[in-house]
ROSETI-678342 format. One record per residue (C-alpha): residue in three letters; x, y, z. Coordinates in Angstrom, 2 decimals. Each point is the difference from the previous one (the first is absolute). Last residue first. Layout:
N
+------+---------+---------+---------+
| rodo |      px |      py |      pz |
+------+---------+---------+---------+
|  ALA |       X |       Y |       Z |
...
+------+---------+---------+---------+
This chain:
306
+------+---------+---------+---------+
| rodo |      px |      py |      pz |
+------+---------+---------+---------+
|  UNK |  -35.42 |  -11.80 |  -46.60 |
|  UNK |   -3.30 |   -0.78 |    1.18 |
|  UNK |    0.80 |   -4.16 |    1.05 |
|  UNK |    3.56 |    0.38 |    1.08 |
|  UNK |   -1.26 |    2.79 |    2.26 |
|  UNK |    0.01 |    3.44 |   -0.09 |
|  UNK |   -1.13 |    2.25 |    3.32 |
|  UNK |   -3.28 |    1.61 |   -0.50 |
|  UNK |   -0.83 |    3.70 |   -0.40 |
|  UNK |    2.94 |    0.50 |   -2.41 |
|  UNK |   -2.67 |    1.04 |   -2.57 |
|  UNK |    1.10 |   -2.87 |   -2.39 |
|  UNK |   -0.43 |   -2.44 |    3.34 |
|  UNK |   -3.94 |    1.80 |    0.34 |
|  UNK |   -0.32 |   -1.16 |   -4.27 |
|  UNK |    1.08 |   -3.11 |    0.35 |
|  UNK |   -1.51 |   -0.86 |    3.32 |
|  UNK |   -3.40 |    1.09 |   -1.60 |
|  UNK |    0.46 |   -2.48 |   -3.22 |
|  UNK |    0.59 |   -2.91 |    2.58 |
|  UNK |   -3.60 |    1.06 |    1.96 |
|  UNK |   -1.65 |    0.47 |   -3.74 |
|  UNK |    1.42 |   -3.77 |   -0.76 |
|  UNK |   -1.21 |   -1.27 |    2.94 |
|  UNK |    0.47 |   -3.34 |    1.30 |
|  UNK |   -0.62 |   -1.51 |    3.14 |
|  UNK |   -3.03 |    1.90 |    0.38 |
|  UNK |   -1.75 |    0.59 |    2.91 |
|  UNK |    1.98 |    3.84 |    0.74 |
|  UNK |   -0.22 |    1.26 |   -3.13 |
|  UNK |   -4.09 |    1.92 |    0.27 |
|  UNK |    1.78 |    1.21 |    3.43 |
|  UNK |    2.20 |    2.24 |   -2.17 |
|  UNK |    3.70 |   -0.81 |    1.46 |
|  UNK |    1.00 |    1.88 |    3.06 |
|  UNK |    1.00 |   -3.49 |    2.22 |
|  UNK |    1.46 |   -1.18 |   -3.21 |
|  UNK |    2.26 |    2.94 |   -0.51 |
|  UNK |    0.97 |    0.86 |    3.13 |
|  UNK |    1.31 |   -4.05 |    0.18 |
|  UNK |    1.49 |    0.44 |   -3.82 |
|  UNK |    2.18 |    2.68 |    2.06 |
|  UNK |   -0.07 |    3.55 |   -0.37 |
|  UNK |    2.01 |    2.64 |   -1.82 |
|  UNK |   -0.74 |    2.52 |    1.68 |
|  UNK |   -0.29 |    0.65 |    3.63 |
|  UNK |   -1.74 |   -1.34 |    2.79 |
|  UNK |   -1.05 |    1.40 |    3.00 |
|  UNK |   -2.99 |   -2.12 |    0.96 |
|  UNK |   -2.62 |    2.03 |    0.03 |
|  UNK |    1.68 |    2.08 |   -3.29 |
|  UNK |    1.05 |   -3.26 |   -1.57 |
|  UNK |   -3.94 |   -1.31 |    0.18 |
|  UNK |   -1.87 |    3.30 |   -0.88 |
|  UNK |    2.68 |    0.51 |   -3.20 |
|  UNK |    0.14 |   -3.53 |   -1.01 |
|  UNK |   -4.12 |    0.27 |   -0.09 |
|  UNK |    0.55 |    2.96 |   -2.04 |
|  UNK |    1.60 |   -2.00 |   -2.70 |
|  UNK |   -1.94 |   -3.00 |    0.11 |
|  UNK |   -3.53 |    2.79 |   -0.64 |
|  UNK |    1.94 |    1.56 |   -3.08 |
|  UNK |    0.76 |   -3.68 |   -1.41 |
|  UNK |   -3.32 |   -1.14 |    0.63 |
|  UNK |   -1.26 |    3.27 |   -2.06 |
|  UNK |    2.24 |   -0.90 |   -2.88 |
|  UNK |    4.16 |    1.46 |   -0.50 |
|  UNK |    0.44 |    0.49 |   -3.55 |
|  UNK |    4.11 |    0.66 |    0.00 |
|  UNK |    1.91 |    2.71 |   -3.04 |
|  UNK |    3.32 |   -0.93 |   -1.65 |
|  UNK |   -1.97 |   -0.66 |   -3.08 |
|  UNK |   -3.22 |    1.53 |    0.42 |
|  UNK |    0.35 |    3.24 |    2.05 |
|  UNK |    3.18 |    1.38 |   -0.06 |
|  UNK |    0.99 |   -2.01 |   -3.28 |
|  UNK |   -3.13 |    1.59 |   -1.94 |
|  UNK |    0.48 |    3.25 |    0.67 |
|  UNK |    3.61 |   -0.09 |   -1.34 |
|  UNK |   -0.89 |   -1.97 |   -3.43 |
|  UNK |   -2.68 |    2.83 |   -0.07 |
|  UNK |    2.20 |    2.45 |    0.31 |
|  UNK |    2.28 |   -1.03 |   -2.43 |
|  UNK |   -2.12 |   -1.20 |   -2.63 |
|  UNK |    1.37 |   -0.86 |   -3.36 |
|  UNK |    3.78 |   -0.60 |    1.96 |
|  UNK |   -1.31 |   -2.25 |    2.43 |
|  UNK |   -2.95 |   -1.61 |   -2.29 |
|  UNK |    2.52 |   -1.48 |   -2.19 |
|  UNK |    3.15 |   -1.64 |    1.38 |
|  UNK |   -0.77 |   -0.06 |    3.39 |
|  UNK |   -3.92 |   -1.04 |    0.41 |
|  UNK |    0.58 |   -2.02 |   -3.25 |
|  UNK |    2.91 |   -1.90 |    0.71 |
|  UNK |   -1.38 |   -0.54 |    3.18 |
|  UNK |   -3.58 |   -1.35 |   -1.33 |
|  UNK |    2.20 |   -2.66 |   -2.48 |
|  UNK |    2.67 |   -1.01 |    3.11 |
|  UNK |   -2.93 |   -0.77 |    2.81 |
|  UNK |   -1.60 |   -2.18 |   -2.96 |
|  UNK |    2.49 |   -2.65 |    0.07 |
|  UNK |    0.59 |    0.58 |    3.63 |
|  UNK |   -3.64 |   -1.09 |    0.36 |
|  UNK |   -2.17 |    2.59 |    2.27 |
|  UNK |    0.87 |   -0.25 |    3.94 |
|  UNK |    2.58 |    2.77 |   -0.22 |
|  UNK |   -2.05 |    2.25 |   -1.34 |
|  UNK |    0.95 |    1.33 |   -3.61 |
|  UNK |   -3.44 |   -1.66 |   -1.44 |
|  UNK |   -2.38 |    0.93 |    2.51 |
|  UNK |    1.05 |    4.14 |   -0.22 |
|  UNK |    0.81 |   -0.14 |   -3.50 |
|  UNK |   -3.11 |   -0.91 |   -1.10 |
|  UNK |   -1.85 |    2.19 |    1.98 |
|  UNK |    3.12 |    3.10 |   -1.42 |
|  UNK |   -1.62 |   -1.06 |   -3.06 |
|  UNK |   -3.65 |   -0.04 |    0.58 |
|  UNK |    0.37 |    3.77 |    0.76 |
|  UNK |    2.68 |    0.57 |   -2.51 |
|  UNK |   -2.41 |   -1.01 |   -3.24 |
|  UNK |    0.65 |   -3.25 |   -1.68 |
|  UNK |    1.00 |   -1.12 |   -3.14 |
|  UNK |    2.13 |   -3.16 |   -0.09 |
|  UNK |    0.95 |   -0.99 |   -3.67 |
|  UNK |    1.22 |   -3.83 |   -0.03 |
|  UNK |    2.78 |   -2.16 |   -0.08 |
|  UNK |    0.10 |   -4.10 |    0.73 |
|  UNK |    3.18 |   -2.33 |    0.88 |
|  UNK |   -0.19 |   -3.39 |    0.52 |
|  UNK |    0.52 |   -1.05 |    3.66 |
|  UNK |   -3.58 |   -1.55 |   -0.01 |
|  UNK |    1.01 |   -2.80 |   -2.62 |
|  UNK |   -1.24 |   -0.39 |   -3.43 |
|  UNK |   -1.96 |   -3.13 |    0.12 |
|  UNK |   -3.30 |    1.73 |   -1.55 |
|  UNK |    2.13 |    2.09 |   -2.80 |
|  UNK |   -0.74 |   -2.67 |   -2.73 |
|  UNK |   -3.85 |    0.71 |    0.15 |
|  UNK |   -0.26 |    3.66 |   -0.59 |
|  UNK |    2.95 |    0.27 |   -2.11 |
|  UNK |   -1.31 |   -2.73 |   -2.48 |
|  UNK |    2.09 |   -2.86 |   -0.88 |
|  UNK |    1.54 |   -0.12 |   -3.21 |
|  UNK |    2.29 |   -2.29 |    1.12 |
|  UNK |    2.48 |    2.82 |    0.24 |
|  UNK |   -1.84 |    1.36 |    2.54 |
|  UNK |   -0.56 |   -3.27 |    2.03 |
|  UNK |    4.16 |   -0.78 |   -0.57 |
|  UNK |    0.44 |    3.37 |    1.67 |
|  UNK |   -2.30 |   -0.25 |    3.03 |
|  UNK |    1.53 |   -3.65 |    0.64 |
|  UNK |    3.66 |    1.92 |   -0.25 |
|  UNK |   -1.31 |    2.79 |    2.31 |
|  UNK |   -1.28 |   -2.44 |    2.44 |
|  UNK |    3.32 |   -1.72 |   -0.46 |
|  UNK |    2.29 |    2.69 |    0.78 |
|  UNK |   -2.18 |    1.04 |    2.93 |
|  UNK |    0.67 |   -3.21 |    1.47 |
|  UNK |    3.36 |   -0.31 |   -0.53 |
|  UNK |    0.74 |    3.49 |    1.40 |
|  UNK |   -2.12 |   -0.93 |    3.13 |
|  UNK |    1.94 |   -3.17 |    0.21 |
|  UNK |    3.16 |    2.02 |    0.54 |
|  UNK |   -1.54 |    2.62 |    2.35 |
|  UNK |   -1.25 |   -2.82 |    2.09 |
|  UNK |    3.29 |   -1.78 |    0.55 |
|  UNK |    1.60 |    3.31 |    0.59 |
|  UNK |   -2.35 |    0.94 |    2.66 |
|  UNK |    0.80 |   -3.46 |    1.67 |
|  UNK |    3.49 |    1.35 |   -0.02 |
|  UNK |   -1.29 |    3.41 |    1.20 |
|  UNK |   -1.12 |   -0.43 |    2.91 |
|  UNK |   -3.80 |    0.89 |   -0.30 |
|  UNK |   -0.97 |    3.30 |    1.32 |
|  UNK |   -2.12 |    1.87 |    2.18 |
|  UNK |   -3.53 |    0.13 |    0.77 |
|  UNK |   -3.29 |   -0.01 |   -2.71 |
|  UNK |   -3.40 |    1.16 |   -0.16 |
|  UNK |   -3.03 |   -1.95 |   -0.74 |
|  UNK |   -0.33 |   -1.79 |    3.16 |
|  UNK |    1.14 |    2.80 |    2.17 |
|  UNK |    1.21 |   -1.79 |    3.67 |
|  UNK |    2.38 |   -2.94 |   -1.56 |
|  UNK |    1.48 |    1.95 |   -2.68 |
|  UNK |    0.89 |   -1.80 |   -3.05 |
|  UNK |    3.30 |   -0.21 |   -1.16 |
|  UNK |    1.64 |    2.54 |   -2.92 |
|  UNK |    2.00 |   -0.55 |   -2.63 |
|  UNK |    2.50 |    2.67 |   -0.74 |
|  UNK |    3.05 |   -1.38 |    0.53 |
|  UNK |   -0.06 |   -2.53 |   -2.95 |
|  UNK |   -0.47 |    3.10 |   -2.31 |
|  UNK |   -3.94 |   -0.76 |   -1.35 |
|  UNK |   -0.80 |    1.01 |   -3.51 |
|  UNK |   -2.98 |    1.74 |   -1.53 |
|  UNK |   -0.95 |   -0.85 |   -2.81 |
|  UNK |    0.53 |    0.83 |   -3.88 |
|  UNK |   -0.97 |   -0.42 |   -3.64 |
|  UNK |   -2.92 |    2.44 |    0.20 |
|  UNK |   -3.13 |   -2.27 |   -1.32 |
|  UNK |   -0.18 |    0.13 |   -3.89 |
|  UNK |   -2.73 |    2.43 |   -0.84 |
|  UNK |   -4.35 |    0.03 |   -0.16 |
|  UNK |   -0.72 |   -2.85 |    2.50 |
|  UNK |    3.14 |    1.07 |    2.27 |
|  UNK |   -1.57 |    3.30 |    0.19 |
|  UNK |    2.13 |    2.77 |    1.72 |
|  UNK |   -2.65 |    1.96 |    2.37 |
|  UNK |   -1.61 |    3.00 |   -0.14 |
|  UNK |   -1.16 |    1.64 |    3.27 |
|  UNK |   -1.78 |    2.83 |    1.39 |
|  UNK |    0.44 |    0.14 |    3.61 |
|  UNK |   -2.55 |   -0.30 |    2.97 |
|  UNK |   -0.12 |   -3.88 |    0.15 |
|  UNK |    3.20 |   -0.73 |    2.11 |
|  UNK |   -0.06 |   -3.60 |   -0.03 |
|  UNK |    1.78 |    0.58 |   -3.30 |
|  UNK |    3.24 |    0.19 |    1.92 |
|  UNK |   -0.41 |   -3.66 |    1.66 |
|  UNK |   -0.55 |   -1.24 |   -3.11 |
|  UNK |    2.98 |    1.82 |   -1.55 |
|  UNK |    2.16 |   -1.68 |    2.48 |
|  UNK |   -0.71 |   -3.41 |   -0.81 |
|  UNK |    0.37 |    1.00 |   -3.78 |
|  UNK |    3.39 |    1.47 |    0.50 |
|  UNK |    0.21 |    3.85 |   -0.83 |
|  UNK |    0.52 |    2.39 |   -2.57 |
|  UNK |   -1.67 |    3.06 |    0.68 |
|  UNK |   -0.58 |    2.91 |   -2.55 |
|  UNK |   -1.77 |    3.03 |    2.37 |
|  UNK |   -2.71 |    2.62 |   -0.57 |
|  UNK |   -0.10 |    2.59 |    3.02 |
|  UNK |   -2.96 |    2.53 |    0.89 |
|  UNK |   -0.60 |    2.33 |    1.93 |
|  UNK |   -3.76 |    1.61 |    0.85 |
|  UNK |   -0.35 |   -3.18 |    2.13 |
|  UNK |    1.96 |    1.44 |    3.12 |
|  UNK |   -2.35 |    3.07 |    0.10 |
|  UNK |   -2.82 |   -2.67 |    0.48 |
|  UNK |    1.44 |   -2.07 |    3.08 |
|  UNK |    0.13 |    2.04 |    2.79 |
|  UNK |    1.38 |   -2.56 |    3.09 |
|  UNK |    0.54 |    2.56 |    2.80 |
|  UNK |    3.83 |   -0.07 |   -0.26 |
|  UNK |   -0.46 |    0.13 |   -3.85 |
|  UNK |   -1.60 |    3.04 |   -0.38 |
|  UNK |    1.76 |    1.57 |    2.93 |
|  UNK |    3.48 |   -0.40 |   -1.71 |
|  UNK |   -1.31 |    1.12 |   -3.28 |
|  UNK |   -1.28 |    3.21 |    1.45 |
|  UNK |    3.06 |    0.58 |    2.28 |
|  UNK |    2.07 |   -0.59 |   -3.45 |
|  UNK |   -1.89 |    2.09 |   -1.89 |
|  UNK |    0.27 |    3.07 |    2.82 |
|  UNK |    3.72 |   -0.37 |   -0.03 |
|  UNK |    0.03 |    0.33 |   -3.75 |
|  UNK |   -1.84 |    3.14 |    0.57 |
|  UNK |   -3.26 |    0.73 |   -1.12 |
|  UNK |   -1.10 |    2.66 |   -2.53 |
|  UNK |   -1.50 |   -1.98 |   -2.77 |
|  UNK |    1.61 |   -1.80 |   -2.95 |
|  UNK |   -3.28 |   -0.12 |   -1.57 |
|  UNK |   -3.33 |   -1.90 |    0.75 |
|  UNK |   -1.91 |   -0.51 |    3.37 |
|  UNK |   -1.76 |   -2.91 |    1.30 |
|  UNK |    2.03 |   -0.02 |    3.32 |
|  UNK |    1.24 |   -3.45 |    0.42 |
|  UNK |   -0.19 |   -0.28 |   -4.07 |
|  UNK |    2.56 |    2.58 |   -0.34 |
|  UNK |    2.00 |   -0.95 |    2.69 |
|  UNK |    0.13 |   -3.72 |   -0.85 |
|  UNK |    1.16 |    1.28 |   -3.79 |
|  UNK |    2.89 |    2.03 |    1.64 |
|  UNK |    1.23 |   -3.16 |    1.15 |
|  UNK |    0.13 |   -0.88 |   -3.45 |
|  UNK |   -2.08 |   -0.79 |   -3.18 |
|  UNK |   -0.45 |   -2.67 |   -2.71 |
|  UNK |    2.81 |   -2.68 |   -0.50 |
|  UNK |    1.53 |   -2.11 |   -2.64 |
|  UNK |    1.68 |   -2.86 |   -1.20 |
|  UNK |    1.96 |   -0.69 |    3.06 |
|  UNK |    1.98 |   -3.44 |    0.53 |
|  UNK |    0.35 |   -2.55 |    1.79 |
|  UNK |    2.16 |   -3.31 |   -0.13 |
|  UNK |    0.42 |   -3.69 |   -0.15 |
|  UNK |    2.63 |   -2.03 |   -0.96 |
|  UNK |    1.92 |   -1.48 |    3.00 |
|  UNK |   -2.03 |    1.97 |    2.70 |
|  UNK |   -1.16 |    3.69 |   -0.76 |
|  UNK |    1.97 |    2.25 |   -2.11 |
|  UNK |   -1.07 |    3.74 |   -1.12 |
|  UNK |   -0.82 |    0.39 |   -3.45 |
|  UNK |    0.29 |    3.85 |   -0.57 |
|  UNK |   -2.85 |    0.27 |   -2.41 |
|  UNK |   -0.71 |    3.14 |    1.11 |
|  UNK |    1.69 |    0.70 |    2.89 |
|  UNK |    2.34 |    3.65 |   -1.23 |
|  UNK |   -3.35 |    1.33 |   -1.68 |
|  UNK |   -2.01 |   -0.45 |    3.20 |
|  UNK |    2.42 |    1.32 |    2.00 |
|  UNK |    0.33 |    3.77 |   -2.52 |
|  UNK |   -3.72 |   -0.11 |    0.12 |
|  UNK |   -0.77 |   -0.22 |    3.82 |
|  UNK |   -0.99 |    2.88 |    0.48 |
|  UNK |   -2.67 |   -0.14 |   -2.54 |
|  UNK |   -0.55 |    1.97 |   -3.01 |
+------+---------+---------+---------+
């Protein structure tokens, strides 16, 4: 039996909620932490080792990027998520998937909605991202013709059905905000890779709120030491590149001849930049660098880096 047993019993089918109507839920799971160890060192049994000694072995497994003992667990989800999300989910090609057919069944009579506070502007710097808020009187404006026009989608949809329409053909002006659900089986390796892109700050909100759900509601308590691993050194974790490395000990030659200290000036900065920067007006690897250097408190913040 696995470790996990008692946790596994108390989530399944525990619909956790995600946006207006959405939600997750576990159906089932195969192994546990112990099931990394196991497969890390291709033995069988309970074994001698110490907790202490699994969680060392799981730690170093995923600090230096194993994959295989990771993909000896498994977790099989129920989602139910907007369709614009759910295409953005299914991106993710290394899960087993079966999907609600709106060609077989009645499409899921509901969408997401938009609170007038919630709706976002578009940034100016990430084209497909977004960057703060609408005011929300002109939210409220939007939410109210959002209603109305989901309300008559559904009401077109309807009328098609009851026309005799086929499924297949009458759900074509159903809007992306309608709700789907699907089973989501995927093993813990190409899990945690999901979560890792999708709870980043720079992945949809939308999304951000499905992959933290499950990172906190169900792979936390079905994998402890995992789940702990894999904040250290994916979630809360920095990928620093080779130009990166080589800015870095340029600061440290330049402030040491010149006896600076940390954290430097966008002047330092420039002058120790990766030559290969240096011509361009723009850089979007020399922007991502100052991000990660001001994170490190080796630069000073700025209105621009936060």
């Amino acid at each position: 039996m696995s470790a996990n047993a008692s946790e596994i019993d108390r989530l399944r089918w525990e619909k956790f909620p995600v946006l207006n109507d959405g939600f997750v839920c576990l159906v089932d799971c195969m192994g546990d932490d112990g099931s990394i160890v196991q497969a890390a060192r291709v033995s069988y049994g309970a074994g001698t080792r110490k907790v202490s000694d699994d969680r060392t072995l799981i730690r170093y497994l995923l600090r230096h990027r194993h994959t295989t003992p990771f993909e000896m667990a498994e977790i099989k989800l129920l989602v139910r998520s907007p369709m614009d999300c759910w295409r953005q989910w299914i991106r993710h090609r290394t899960a087993n998937v079966n999907e609600y057919s709106t060609r077989y069944s009645v499409a899921i009579d509901s969408a997401q909605t938009t609170a007038p506070d919630e709706w976002r502007t578009q940034a100016t710097v990430n084209r497909q991202g977004s960057a703060g808020f609408l005011d929300e009187k002109a939210g409220a404006e939007l939410t109210a013709a959002e209603a109305e026009f989901q309300a008559a989608s559904r009401k077109l949809y309807q009328e098609r059905i009851d026309a005799g329409i086929a499924r297949e053909q009458a759900r074509k002006d159903l809007p992306l905000s309608t709700y789907t659900e699907a089973y989501w089986k995927v093993d813990l390796h190409n899990l945690l890779h999901f979560l890792a892109l999708r709870m980043d700050s720079h992945a949809q909100l939308e999304i951000r709120q499905y992959a933290t759900t499950i990172g906190e509601k169900i792979v936390q308590p079905l994998f402890p030491i995992a789940w702990e691993a894999f904040q250290d050194y994916r979630q809360n974790a920095m990928f620093l590149t080779g130009l990166d490395v080589e800015v870095i000990q340029r600061l440290n030659e330049y402030a040491s001849a010149n006896e600076l200290t940390a954290p430097y000036d966008l002047a330092v900065f420039l002058e120790c930049q990766h030559p290969s920067w240096k011509e361009l007006s723009r850089s979007r690897e020399r922007d991502e660098c100052r991000q990660k250097l001001t994170q490190m408190g080796l630069l000073a913040k700025t209105s621009e880096n936060g």
